[in-house]
Phi, psi and omega in degrees: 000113169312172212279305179316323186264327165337289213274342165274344168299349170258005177252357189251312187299347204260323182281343174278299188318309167318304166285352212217147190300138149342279253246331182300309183310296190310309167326300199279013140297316168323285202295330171286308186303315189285345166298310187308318174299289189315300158341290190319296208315311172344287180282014174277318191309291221295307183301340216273334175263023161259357164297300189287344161315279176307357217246323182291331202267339183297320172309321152270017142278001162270311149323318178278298159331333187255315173315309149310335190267321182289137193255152198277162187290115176112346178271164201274160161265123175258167220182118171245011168330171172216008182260144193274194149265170180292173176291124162315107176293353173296335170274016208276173180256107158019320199255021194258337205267135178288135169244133179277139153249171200194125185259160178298157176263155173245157180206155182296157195273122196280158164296292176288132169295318147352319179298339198267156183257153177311187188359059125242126180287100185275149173282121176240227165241015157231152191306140175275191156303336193275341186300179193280192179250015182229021176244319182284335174252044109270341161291271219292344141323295176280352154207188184246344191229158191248177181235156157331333193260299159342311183270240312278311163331308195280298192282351179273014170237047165253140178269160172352293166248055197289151188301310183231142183288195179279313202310126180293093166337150162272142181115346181283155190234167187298327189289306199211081155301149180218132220258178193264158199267158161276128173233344190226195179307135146313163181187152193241147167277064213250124143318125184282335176290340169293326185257347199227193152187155182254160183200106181060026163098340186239145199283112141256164189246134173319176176260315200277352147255018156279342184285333178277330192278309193324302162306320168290332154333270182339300186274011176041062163241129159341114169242118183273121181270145169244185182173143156276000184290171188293147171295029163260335169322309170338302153356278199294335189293310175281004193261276194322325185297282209305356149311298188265000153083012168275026200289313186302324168308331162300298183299355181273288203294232231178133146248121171264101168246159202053042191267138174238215194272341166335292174274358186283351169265352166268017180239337182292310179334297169312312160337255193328343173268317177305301230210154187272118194255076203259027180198120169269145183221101161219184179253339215187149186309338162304328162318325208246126174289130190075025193013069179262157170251154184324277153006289175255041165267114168315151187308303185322323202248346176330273166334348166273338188289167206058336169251042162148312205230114180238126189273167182194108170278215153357218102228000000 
């Protein structure tokens, strides 16, 4: 309300006052004031409460802003580090870690046999695959045909792990052979008529090869025996091993029966995906891969007998 209009309401109250009783007067002061106050109150309420509006919203914008900066549980974190952690030593990779080898121990071929232990390689008196080739064609020279004590001698000065078996690949020549890679366990390759002879239906073991199978016992290397006899056979075959106190040797290896020379280069084969074959032991060409005998064997392959491929006549 302008200045103007004050002053005619006060000028209006002085005439009224004049005119109007003491006491009428005294009232119609009250009443003017109190408008006027109640107005004041009016604009008080109103600022204090657009104070406190404002006052609210600012808070909960302080509020929401601090709600946001805590990250809630399960929630991702951004990060603005740039350095990685170290490497998990748990993780290093297998070709990081120094790996030892380690060779069979060697020792001279004991008198008693008995004596001798798994892994270990005895030194024996005949060439190995590693000899020189002019130690190996004065052996192989000097008869065609072997004893028992020749393979037993060879494979127990065999190391450990040889690179190729005796067995011939298919696909290899006469010129330029090439042998089955060792993928498995060693293993000797025995005719069985080499080691046993039947008599009246019943199975015995030579003595000079039960005394080397005993041994190959000992070192516990597997011997697979073949044969042509019939699989009725069996019985009486595993009664002897078990007789001659060869049983465990029976359980590392194998007797494979009713094979004839038809079929032995497809059964030496199957052998040869099994098992690392690193000594043939037979009597007849059939025995022998590609049925070579010392005699027909090329200058290439001349060197494995005695060393690898052994004929073992008689006794």
């Amino acid at each position: 309300m302008t200045l103007s209009g004050w002053n005619g309401r006060v000028a209006m109250l002085g005439l009224v006052t004049t005119g109007l009783s003491g006491c009428v007067a005294v009232a119609a002061i009250p009443a003017i004031a109190g408008g006027v106050a109640a107005k004041k109150a009016g604009d008080y309420a109103a600022t204090t409460r657009a104070r406190k509006r404002a006052s609210g919203e600012q808070q909960a914008r302080v509020l929401a802003s601090s709600t946001a900066a805590v990250p809630r549980s399960g929630a991702a974190r951004i990060t603005t580090a740039t350095a990685l952690p170290p490497p998990d030593r748990a993780r290093t990779p297998a070709a990081q870690v120094p790996v030892t080898q380690t060779q069979s121990p060697a020792a001279p071929l004991p008198a008693d046999l008995s004596a001798m232990r798994p892994g270990v390689a005895y030194t024996g008196a005949l060439p190995s695959p590693y000899a020189t080739p002019a130690a190996a064609i004065a052996t192989s020279a000097t008869t065609k045909h072997t004893r028992w004590t020749d393979v037993g001698r060879y494979v127990a000065s065999l190391p450990g792990s040889p690179g190729d078996s005796a067995l011939l690949a298919r696909g290899s020549t006469r010129e330029a052979p090439a042998w089955f890679p060792c993928t498995g366990p060693r293993a000797v390759l025995v005719r069985l008529e080499t080691a046993m002879t039947q008599d009246g239906g019943r199975w015995r073991f030579d003595r000079e090869a039960q005394k080397w199978l005993d041994a190959f016992q000992t070192l516990e290397i597997p011997v697979v025996f073949t044969s042509p006899a019939p699989t009725t056979a069996r019985s009486d075959i595993e009664a002897a091993f078990r007789n001659a106190g060869l049983a465990k040797l029976l359980g590392l290896g194998e007797v494979r029966l009713g094979l004839t020379a038809g079929t032995m280069p497809a059964e030496r084969a199957m052998i040869a995906a099994q098992r690392c074959i690193v000594a043939v032991v037979g009597r007849d060409a059939s025995d022998f891969p590609n049925g070579l005998l010392p005699e027909t064997s090329p200058p290439a392959l001349r060197l494995k007998w005695g060393a690898g491929w052994f004929l073992v006549g008689p006794s």
